[in-house]
C-alpha positions, -999 to 999 in steps of 0.1 A, spaced: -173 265 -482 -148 255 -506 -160 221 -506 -119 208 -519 -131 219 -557 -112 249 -556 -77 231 -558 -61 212 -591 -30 203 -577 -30 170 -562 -33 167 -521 -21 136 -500 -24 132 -465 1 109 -443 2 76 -443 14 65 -409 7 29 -412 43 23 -412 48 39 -380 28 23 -363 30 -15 -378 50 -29 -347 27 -17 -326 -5 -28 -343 12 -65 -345 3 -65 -307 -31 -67 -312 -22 -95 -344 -35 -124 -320 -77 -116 -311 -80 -89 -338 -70 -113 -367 -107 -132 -359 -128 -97 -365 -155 -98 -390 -160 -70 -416 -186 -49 -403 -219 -40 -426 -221 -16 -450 -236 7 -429 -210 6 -402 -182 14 -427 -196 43 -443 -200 57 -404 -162 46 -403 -152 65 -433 -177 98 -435 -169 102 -397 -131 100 -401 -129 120 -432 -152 146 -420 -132 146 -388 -100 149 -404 -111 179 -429 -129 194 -395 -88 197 -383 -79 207 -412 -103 233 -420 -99 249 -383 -66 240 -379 -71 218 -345 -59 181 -345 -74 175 -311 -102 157 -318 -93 139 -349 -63 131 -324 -87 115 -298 -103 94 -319 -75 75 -334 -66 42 -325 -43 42 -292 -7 30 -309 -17 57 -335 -20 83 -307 11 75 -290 31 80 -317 16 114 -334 2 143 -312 -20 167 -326 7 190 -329 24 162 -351 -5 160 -369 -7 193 -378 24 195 -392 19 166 -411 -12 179 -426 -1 213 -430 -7 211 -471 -45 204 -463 -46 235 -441 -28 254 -461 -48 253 -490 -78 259 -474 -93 225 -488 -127 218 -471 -144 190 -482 -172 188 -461 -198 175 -490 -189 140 -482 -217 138 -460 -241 139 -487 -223 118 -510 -224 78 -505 -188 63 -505 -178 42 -539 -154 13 -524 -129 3 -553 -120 -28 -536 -140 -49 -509 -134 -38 -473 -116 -71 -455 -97 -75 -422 -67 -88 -429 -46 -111 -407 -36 -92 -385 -69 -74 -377 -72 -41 -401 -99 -35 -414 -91 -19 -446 -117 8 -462 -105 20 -498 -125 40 -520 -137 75 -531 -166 101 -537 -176 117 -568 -170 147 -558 -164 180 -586 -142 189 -600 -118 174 -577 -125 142 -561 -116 131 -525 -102 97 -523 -95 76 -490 -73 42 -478 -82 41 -443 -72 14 -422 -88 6 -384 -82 -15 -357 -100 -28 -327 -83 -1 -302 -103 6 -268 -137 -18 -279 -144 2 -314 -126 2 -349 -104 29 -346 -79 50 -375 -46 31 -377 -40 46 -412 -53 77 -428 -43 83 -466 -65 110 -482 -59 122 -515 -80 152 -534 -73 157 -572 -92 155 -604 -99 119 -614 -74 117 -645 -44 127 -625 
């Protein structure tokens, strides 16, 4: 396992927040009172998306990290979409499964803003290269669900 340290040049994954903002605005109205869940629950959220999304990467199928996005994030990207989109991750054979063992370091607090994201922003300390996330979730089929999934992995100084 390469465990992303092999890799100096600087890795970013999609950021499909954009696409998907009109849709998300739907769910504006009974997502907007949502609390911030516990610290435990948001290093679930983050550990289990990140290790999800490098489990596509590594084995180059989107299906399940498709399956568990948030439904207006689904309808607009299939997992072919997404690997495409994530090609550069797959590509270099970045694999940064050591997450698990590593606690998350937030660099801002995790809020839900008005219109019901809850948005997770952070890193780990990871060697040499470090694996940074913005992850943003909705409310989508009774769970907090990927809305936005912004990954980068690069040294610290870059």
């Amino acid at each position: 396992m390469n465990h992303g340290t092999h890799r100096s040049t600087p890795l970013r994954a999609l950021t499909l927040s954009a696409l998907v903002t009109a849709a998300s605005l739907a769910f504006a109205g009974a997502a907007a009172a949502q609390k911030v869940p516990d610290k435990e629950l948001q290093e679930v959220l983050i550990k289990t998306s990140l290790i999800t999304f490098n489990d596509a990467n590594v084995t180059n199928n989107y299906t399940v990290l498709h399956a568990k996005l948030s439904q207006p994030f689904r309808d607009q990207f299939t997992p072919d979409k997404l690997k495409e989109s994530f090609k550069p991750f797959a590509d270099a054979h970045v694999d940064f499964d050591i997450i698990a063992a590593k606690p998350p370091i937030l660099t801002e607090p995790a809020k839900v803003d008005d219109e019901g994201k809850l948005t997770l922003r952070g890193y780990f300390d990871t060697k040499p290269n470090r694996v940074s996330y913005d992850l943003a979730f909705i409310r989508s089929e009774g769970e907090w669900k990927l809305i936005r999934l912004n990954v980068d992995v690069k040294k610290p100084s870059e």
